[in-house]
N, C-alpha and C positions, 0 to 999 in steps of 0.2 A: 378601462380594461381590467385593471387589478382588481377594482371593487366587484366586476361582473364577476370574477372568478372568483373571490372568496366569498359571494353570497352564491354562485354553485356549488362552490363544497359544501358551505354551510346545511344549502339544500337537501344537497344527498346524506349527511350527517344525522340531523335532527329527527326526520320522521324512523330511523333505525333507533334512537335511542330513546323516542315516545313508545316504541313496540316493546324494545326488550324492558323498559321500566313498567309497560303494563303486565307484562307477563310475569315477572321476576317480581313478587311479594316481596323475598327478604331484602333486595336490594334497595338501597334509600334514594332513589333518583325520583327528583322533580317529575310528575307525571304530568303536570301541566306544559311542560317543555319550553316555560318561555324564559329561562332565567340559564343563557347560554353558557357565561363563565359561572358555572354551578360547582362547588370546591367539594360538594360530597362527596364523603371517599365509600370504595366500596371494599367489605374486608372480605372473610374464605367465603365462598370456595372460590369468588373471582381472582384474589390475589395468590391464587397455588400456580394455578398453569401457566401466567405468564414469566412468571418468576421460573420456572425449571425449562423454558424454551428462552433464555437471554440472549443464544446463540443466534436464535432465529430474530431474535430482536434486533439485535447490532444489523446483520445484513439489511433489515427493511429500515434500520436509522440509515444507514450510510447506503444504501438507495435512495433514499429520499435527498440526501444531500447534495449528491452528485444532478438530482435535477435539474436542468437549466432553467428549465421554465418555471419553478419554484425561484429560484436564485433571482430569476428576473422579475417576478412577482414582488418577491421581498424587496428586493431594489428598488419598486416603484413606493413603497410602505417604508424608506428611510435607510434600509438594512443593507450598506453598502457589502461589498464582500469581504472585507475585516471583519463587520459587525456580524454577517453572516455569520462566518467561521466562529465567531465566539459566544456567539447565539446558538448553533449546534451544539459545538461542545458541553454546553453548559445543559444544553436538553436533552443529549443523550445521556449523560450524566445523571440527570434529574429520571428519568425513564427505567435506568436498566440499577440505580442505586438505591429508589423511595423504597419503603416496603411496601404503602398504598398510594396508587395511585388515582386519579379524582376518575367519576363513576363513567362520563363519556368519552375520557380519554380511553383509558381501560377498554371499553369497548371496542372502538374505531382498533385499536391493536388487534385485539383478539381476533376482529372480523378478517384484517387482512393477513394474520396468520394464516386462517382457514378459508384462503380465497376467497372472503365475501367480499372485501371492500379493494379501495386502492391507496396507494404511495400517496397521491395529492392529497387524502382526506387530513392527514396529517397537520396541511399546514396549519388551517386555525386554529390550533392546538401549540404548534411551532410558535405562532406567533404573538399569541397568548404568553409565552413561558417568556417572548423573546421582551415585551413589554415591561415585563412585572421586572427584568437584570436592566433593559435599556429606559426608563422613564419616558424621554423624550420623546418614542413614537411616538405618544399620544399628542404631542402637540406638533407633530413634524411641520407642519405646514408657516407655525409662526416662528421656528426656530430657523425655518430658511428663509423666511423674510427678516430677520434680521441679522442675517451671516452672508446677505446676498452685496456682495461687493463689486459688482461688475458695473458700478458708473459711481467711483469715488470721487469725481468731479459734483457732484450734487452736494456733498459732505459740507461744504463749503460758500453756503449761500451768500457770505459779504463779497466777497472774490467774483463770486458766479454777477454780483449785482454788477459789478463797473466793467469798462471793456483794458482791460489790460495791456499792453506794449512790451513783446515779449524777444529781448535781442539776446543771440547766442555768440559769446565771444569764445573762437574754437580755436584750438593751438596747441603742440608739442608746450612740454615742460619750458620756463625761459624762453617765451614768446610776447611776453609784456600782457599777454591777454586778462588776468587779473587788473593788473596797474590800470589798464581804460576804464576798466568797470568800476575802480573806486575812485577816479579821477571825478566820473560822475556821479556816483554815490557822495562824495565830496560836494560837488557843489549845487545838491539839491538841499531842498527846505528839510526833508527829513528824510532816513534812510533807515534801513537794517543792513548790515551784510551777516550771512548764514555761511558757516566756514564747520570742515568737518576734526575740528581740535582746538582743545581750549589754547595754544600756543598759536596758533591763526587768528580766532579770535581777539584774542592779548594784544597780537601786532598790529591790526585795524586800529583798535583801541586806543594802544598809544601813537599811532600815523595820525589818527585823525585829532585829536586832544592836539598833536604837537603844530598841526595846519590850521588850527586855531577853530575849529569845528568841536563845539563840545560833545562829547560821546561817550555812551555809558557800555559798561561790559554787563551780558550776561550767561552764566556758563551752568553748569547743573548742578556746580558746588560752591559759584560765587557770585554775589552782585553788589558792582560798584558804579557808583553815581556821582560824576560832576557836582552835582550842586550838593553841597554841606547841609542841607536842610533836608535832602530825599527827593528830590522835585525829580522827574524822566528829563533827560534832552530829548533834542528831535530825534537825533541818532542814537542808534545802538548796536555793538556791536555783538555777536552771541554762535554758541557752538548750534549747530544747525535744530536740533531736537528740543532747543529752547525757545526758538523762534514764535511770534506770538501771530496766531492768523487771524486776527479779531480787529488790532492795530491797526489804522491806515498806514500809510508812508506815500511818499513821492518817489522814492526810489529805492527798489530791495535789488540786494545781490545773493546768489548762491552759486558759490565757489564748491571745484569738485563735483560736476554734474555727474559723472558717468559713475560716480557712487552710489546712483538709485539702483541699480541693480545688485549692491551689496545684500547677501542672504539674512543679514543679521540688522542694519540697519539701512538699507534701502529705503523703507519706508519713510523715513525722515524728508528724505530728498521728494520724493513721492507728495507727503503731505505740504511743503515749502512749495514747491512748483503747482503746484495746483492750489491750493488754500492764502498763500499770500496777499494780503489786501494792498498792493501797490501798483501805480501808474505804472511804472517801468522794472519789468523784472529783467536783472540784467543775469544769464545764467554763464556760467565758464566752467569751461571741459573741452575734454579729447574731442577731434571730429567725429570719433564713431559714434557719438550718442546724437548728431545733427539731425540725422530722418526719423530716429525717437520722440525726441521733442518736439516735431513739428509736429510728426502723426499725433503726439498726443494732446497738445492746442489743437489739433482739428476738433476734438470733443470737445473744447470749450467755445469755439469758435474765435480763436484768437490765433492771429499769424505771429510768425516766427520770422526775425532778421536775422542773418546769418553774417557775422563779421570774422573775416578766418585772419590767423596772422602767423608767421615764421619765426624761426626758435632767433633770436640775438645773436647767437657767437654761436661759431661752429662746434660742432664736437664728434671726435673722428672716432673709430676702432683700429685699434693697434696689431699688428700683425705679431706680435710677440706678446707670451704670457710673461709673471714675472716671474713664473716658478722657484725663488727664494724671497724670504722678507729681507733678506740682503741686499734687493735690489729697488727696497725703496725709497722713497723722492720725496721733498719736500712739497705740500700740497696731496699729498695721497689718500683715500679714504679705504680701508678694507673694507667688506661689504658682508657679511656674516647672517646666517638665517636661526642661529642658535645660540643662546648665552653660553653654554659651554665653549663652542668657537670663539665667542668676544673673550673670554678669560684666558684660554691658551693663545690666541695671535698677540694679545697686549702685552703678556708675561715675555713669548720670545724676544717681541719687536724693543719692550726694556730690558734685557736680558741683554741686547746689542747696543746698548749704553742712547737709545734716543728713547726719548719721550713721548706718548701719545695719549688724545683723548677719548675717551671712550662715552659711545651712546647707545641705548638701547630701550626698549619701548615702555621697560615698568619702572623706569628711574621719572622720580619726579619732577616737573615741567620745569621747576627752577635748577634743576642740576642739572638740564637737559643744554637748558639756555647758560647754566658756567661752562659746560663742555664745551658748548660750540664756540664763546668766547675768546675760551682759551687759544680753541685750536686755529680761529680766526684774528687772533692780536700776532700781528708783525712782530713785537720786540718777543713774544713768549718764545722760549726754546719746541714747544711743544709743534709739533711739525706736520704727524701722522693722525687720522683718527681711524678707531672700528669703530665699527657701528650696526645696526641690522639696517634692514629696511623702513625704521622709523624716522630715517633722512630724507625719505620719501618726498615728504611735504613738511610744510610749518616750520622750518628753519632755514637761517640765510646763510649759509658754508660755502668757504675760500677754498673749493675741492679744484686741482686740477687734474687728477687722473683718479678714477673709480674702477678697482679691483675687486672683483668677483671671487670669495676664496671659497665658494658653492654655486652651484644653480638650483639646487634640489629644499623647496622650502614645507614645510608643516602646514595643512590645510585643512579646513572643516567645510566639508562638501556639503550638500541642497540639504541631505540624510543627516546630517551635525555628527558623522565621523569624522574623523580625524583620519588623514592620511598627506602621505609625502608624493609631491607633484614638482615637476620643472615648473619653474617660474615662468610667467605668462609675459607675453610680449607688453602685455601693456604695464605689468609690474617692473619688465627689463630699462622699456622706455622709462619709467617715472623715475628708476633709481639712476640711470646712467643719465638724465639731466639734467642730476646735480653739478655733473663737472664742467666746469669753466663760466658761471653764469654770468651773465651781463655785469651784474653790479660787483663781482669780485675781484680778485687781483689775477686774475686767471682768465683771457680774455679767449682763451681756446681751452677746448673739455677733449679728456681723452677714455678711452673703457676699455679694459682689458680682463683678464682674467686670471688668478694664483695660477691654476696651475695650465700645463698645457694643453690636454683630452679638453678641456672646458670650454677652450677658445672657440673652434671650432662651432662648436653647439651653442655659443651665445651668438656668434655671426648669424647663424640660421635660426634663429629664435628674434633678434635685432631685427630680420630681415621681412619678416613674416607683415603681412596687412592688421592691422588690429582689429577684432572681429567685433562687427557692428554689436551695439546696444538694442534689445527689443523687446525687456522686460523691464518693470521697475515692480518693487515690494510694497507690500501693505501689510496692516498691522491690526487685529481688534482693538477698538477701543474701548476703555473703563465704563463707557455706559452701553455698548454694545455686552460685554460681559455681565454686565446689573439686568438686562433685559433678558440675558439668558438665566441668571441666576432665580429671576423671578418665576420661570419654567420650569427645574427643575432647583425645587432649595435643598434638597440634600447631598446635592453634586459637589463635590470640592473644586476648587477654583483649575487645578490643573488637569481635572477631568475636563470641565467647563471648557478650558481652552481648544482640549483635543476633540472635543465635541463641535466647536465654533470651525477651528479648521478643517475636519471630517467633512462639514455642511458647507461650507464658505462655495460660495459657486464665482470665481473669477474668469473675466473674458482673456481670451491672448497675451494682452497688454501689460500682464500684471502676473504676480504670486504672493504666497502667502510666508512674508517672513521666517526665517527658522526660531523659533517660542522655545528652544531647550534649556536654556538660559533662563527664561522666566519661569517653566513647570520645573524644575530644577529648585531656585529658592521658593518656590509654593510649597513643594513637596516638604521640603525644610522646615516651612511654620507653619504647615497644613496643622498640626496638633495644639497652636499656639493661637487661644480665643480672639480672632480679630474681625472686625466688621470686611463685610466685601471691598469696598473701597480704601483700607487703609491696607489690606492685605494686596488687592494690586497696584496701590501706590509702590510698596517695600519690593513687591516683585518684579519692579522698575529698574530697579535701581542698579546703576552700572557696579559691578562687581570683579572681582577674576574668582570664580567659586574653582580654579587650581590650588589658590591659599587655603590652607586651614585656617590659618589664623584669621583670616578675611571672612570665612564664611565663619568659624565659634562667633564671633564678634557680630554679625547678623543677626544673628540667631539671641544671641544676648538682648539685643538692642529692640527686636521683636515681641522677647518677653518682657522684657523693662516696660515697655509702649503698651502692651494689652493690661500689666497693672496702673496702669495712669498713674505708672509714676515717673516726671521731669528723668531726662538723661541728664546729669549737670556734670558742670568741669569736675567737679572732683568723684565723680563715679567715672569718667571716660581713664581718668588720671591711673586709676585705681588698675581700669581694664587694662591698660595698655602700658604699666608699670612704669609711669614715666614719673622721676627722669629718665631719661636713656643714655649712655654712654657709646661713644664712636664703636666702628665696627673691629673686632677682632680676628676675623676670619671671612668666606664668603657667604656662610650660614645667616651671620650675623647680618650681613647687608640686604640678604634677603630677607630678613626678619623686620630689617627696618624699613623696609620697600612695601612690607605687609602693611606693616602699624598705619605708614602713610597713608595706605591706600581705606585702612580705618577710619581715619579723621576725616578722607576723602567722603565719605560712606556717611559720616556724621552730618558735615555741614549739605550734605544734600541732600539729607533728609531733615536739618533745619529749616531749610527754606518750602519744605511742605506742611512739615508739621510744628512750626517758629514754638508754641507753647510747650510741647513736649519736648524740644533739642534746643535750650534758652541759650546756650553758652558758647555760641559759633564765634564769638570775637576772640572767645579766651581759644577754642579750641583752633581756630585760626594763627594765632600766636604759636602756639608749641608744633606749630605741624610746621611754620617757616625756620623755628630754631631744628626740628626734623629732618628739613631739608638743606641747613646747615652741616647736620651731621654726615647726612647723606653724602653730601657733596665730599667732604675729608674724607669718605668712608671710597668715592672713587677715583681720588686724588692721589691716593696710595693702593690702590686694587691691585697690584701683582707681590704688593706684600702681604694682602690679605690672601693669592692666590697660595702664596706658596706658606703660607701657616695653615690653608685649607687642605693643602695636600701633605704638612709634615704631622698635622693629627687626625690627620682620614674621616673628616668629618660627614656622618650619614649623609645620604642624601647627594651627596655632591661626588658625580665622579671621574679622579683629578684627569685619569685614564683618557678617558671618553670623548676630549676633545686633542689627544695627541694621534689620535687615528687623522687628524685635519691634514699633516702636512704630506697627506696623499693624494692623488686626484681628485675630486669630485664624484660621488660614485651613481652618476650618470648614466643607467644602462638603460635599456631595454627589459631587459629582467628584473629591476629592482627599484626603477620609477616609474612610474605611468606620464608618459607626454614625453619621454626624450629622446630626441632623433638620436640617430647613429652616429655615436664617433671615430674619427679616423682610428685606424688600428696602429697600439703604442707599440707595436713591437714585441712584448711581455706577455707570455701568457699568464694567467690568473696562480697557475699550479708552479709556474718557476717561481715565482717570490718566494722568498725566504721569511715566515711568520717571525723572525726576530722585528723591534720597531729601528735597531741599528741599522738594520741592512735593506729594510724600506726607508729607511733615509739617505741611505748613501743610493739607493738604484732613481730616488727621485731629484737627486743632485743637492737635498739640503744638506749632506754632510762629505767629505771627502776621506776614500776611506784612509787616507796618512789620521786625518782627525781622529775617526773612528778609533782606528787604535788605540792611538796617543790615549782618547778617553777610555779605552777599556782597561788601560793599564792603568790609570789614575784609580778606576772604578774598585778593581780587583786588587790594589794596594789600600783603600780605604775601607773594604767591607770584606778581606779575610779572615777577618779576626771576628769579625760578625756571621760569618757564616760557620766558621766552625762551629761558636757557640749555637749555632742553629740546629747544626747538625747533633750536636751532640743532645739539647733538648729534644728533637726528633725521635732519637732513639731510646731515651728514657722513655717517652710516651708510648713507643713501639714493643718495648719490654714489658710497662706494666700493661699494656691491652695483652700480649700474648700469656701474660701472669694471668691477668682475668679471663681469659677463654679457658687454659687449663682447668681452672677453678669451676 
C-alpha cells in the first residue's frame, strides 16, 4: 500500500518537472527525467520567491506534518513517530534555512504555494532528506530481520535439541526450596547452579567442595578450579550471566527466578531458562512466576513440575513500632534504603554504648561476609546490625526481629529514571524473611517498624497478593550488533543500540532490557579507536558509573587497550596510588569502595582480554589486602562518622540523615504507591522546624533531656558565638564600607 502511494506521488511529480525543465532554458534540470534524486540546484530568480514567502512555507511544512496518512506511510518505510519528528525537524530546517534548494524540490513548493499541487507531493522529497540523517531506511527490511526477537527460544539450538525436565521449586523466603534443588544438583554426575551474586555463588562452591563433590566457581571477575592443573569439574558453580549454554550437564539450577523480570538484568534469567543444555533444570522462586514459566515451556514444548513448599519457622508482625533505638534487642536488624540512614542509625545505636554491624550493597563481598560473622558469633558483643536491603539474599543472619526505619526506596523505572517508590510487596516479603530463619538461633521471626505511621502501611503492603510475573527481558547480542553494524558502519555503537531497540519487534512474553547503562559507557569511549567487539565487550562491563573514580579508571583502561599497550600491576599500582592507607573519614571509605570496585573492573576484564590485563593474580592480591582495609575501615565507621561531620567533608551530608529519626515520609503527596496512614494526630504546620523539638514530639528525647542539653549546649558554644557574632559584623561593616564607596 505505501509503495502504491509513493509511486502516485512520484507520478504526479515527474511529468510537472519534465514540463517546467523543458520550458525553463536557464534552469539546469535533467530533461530526460530519469535521474529522480537529481541534487541540481537551481539559483535566481527561482531562489528569490520562495525565500521572501518562509511564512507561507512553515504553514505548508507543518501541514504536512500533522498528516496522518503521511505519518502512516512513513511508518510503514521504518519512520516510527520519534523518527518522524526528527526527520521533520530536520527537513523543515533544511527547506526554510539552504539558500538553494535542489531543482524539483523547489518546484513541487512553489506549485503548492500557488495552488497547483498538494501537501502529499512533498513526501518523496520528506523522505529523501529522511534517508540521507537516517541511513538505515535503506535497508529496513534486513535490520528488522535481525532485531526481530519474538521466539528467543530458537537462539539456542543445543537446548532446543534434547527434551528437557523442567521442575519448579516455589516458596516464600526460608522454605528449604533452594536446599531440594541442590541436594539434587549434589548428587548428579554434573551440575551448574546459576545464582544472582557472587556471595550465592561462593556458598554453593564451598557446600559442595565441603560434601565431597568437587566444584569450580565462576563469577565475572573470578575463576577458581579444583583441580591444581586447570582441569573443569563436573560441577560449577557461577553468578548467573556466567553461566555457559553450550555445556551439557545432568542437572542445572537457577535460583531467584522471578528475577527475569528485572529491567536491567532479566535477560540473564531469560537466556539460563531457555538456552541451558541440561536434563533437569531445576528452577526456585516466588509462586507468582509459576504460570510464567509454564507458559513459557509451552514454546519450547517442554512441561513444567510444580513443587511448592512452606516457609520453616514462623514469622509474625508486631503490633508495636519501636519508635526509639532505645528499645532495641538483641538479634535486631535495622533495615535502611540509604547509606546516609546506615551512618546516622549506627552512630546513634553506638552512641548508646552497644555495638553494631553494618551492611550495605557497595561494601566488598569479603566485608560483607566479616559483618555478618560478627554479627552472627554468640560470644561477639556485637548484637545489632543495619543494613539495606542487600540482606535480601546471599547471606545466612541470626536476625530475630527486622525493623523497617523506612518504607520509601530509590528506583530506576522501565524509562531508567530514578524515582522514590513504597517498597513492593514482594521486596517487603524478601526482607522480612530474613527473621528467624530455620537454620538460626531465632527459631521465630518478627517485623516491625522504627517508627509508628509506618506500621500501619507495612501491614497493608505485607498483606497485598504478590502480583503475578508475565514478562521476562531480553538483551542484543554482540553479534546481533556486528550484523547491524555491517548496515550501517558509520553509526556509533550507542546509536546502534537505539536503533536495535527502535526496530526490535518483541511478542507479549518479553521486553527489551534497560541498555542506559551500556550507551552510557559507549558514549564514554565513543572517541576512544576500538574495534566493534572489544568496544562491546567494555560496555559490558558491570560498573556503578555514580563513581567518578570508577568511570576516569574505565576510560583510562579503554585507552591503555586501544594503544595495545599490556595494563600491568605496576600501571594499575600507579592508577590507583596504592599503597593505600585505612580510612580517615567517610570520604575516604568511599574512595576505597571505589578503588575496589576498580580492581573489580580489572580482573573482569582479565578474563576477556587475559593478554592485555596479565596481572590478575598480583591485582587479586592487593584488592583482598583492600578488603582488609575496608573491613577496619567499618569496624570503626562511627568514628569515621563523626570526623566526617567535625570537617564537613564535601559530598557527604552529616545533616541529611538526622531528618531519619522522623517518621517515614510515606504520603500520598510525596510517594507514589503509598496507601494512606492512619492520622498521627499532628498536623504538618504544628511542628516546630527546630530538630530539638522534632525529637522530643517523636519521643526520642524527653524534653527534661532536651534542656539539660540545651544548657550544656549554650555553656560550651557562648563563647563561640560571640566570636561569631562579632566576625559577622566586621564583615557587615566593610560591605556597607564598599556600598558607600
Amino acid at each position: 500500500m505505501s509503495v502504491n502511494r509513493c509511486m502516485l506521488l512520484f507520478s504526479r511529480v515527474q511529468p510537472r518537472i519534465c514540463a517546467i525543465s523543458v520550458r525553463n532554458k536557464n534552469a539546469l534540470v535533467d530533461s530526460r527525467c530519469g535521474n529522480f534524486g537529481s541534487t541540481t540546484l537551481l539559483k535566481d530568480p527561482w531562489s528569490g520567491p520562495l525565500t521572501s514567502r518562509r511564512g507561507e512555507l512553515l504553514k505548508i511544512l507543518n501541514k504536512f506534518y500533522k498528516r496522518k496518512e503521511m505519518q502512516k506511510i512513513a511508518a510503514d518505510q521504518g519512520l516510527d513517530a520519534r523518527l518522524f519528528h526528527q526527520a521533520f525537524i530536520s527537513f523543515r530546517k533544511y527547506v526554510l534555512e539552504i539558500s538553494t534548494l535542489s531543482a524539483d524540490l523547489h518546484i513541487i513548493l512553489n506549485d503548492i504555494c500557488c495552488g497547483a499541487g498538494h501537501i502529499d507531493d512533498l513526501y518523496p522529497y520528506f523522505m529523501r532528506h529522511a534517508k540521507q540523517i537516517f541511513p538505515m531506511l535503506d535497508c529496513m527490511e534486513d535490520l528488522r530481520k535481525i532485531s526481530d526477537l519474538r521466539v528467543p527460544a530458537n537462539w539456542y539450538p543445543e537446548a532446543r535439541a534434547i527434551q528437557r525436565k523442567v521442575i519448579f521449586h516455589a516458596g516464600p523466603t526460608n522454605s528449604g526450596k533452594t536446599h531440594h534443588a541442590i541436594q539434587r544438583y549434589l548428587a548428579a554426575k554434573s551440575g551448574v547452579y546459576c545464582g544472582p551474586l557472587k556471595l550465592l555463588a561462593h556458598e554453593i562452591f564451598e557446600k559442595s567442595n565441603t560434601a565431597g563433590v568437587p566444584c569450580d566457581l565462576v563469577t565475572g571477575e573470578e575463576r577458581t578450579f579444583v583441580d591444581a592443573e586447570g582441569g573443569q569439574a563436573e560441577h560449577v558453580a557461577c553468578t548467573i550471566e556466567m553461566c555457559s549454554v553450550t555445556t551439557p550437564y545432568e542437572v542445572a539450577v537457577i535460583d531467584e527466578i522471578q528475577m527475569i523480570r528485572d529491567i536491567s538484568r532479566g535477560w540473564a534469567w531469560t537466556r539460563a531458562l531457555l538456552g541451558l543444555c541440561a536434563e533437569e533444570i531445576h528452577v526456585c522462586g516466588e509462586p507468582a512466576v509459576i504460570n510464567f514459566v509454564t507458559e513459557l515451556m509451552y514454546t519450547t514444548g517442554e512441561e513444567v513440575e510444580v513443587r511448592n513448599y512452606k516457609r520453616l519457622s514462623p514469622c509474625s508482625i508486631l503490633d508495636r513500632a519501636v519508635e526509639s533505638l532505645d528499645n532495641l534487642r538483641p538479634g535486631d536488624c535495622v533495615v535502611c534504603f540509604s547509606k546516609n540512614d546506615i551512618y546516622s542509625i549506627s552512630r546513634q545505636i553506638e552512641s548508646r554504648g552497644l555495638e553494631c554491624a553494618v551492611i550495605y550493597g557497595s561494601l566488598p563481598p569479603g566485608t560483607k561476609l566479616s559483618q555478618a560473622k560478627k554479627f552472627n558469633d554468640p560470644e561477639d558483643p556485637c548484637k545489632i546490625l543495619v543494613a539495606t536491603d542487600a540482606i535480601g539474599m546471599g547471606l545466612n543472619l541470626s536476625i530475630k526481629r527486622i525493623i523497617f526505619n523506612s518504607l520509601v526506596k530509590p528506583n530506576i523505572n522501565e524509562k531508567g529514571e530514578k524515582e522514590l517508590n513504597t517498597i513492593s510487596t514482594s521486596q517487603a516479603l524478601q526482607i522480612a524473611g530474613r527473621a528467624g530463619r530455620f537454620s538460626s538461633i531465632f527459631k521465630e521471626g518478627e517485623v516491625t517498624t522504627m517508627h509508628r505511621d509506618d506500621l500501619p502501611i507495612l501491614k497493608e503492603i505485607l498483606s497485598r497478593t504478590v502480583h503475578a510475573i508475565e514478562i521476562a527481558g531480553l538483551h542484543p547480542t554482540a553479534e546481533q550488533i556486528e550484523m547491524f553494524a555491517y548496515h550501517l558502519p558509520d553509526a556509533t555503537l550507542s546509536n546502534l543500540i537505539d536503533i536495535f531497540v527502535s526496530l526490535s519487534q518483541v511478542d507479549g512474553m518479553y521486553f527489551v532490557c534497560n541498555i542506559d547503562d551500556f550507551k552510557f559507557l559507549a558514549d564514554m569511549i565513543q572517541h576512544i579507536p576500538l574495534n566493534l567487539r572489544s568496544r562491546y565487550v567494555f560496555c559490558t562491563a558491570p560498573i556503578n558509573k555514580k563513581q567518578p573514580f570508577v568511570c576516569t579508571s574505565f576510560l583510562k583502561f579503554a585507552r591503555q587497550f586501544s594503544r595495545d599497550e599490556p595494563l600491568t600491576f605496576d600501571w594499575v599500582c600507579r592508577l590507583v596510588s596504592w599503597p593505600l592507607v585505612p580510612p580517615k573519614n567517610i570520604k575516604d571509605l568511599v574512595h576505597l569502595e571505589a578503588v575496589h570496585d576498580v580492581l573489580d573492573l580489572y580482573l573482569w576484564l582479565s578474563y576477556r582480554f587475559m593478554d592485555m590485563f596479565p596481572d590478575a593474580n598480583h591485582v587479586r592480591e592487593i584488592q583482598q589486602e583492600l578488603d582488609g582495609i575496608i573491613q577496619l575501615g567499618v569496624r570503626n565507621i562511627t568514628r569515621l562518622i563523626r570526623a566526617t561531620e567535625t570537617s564537613a567533608t564535601p559530598g557527604i551530608d552529616p545533616l541529611s540523615s538526622q531528618r531519619r529519626p522522623g517518621p517515614s515520609p510515606v504520603t500520598p503527596r510525596r510517594v507514589r504507591g503509598a496507601p494512606k496512614a492512619q492520622d498521627s494526630g499532628v498536623e504538618a504546620g504544628q511542628l516546630d522546624k527546630s530538630l530539638g523539638s522534632r525529637l522530643v514530639q517523636e519521643g526520642l528525647l524527653t524534653p527534661d533531656l532536651l534542656r539539660q542539653l540545651q544548657k550544656e549546649w549554650s555553656k560550651e558554644h557562648r563563647q563561640e558565638e560571640v566570636g561569631v557574632k562579632l566576625v559577622a559584623e566586621t564583615l557587615n561593616n566593610k560591605m556597607k564600607g564598599r556600598k558607600k564607596k
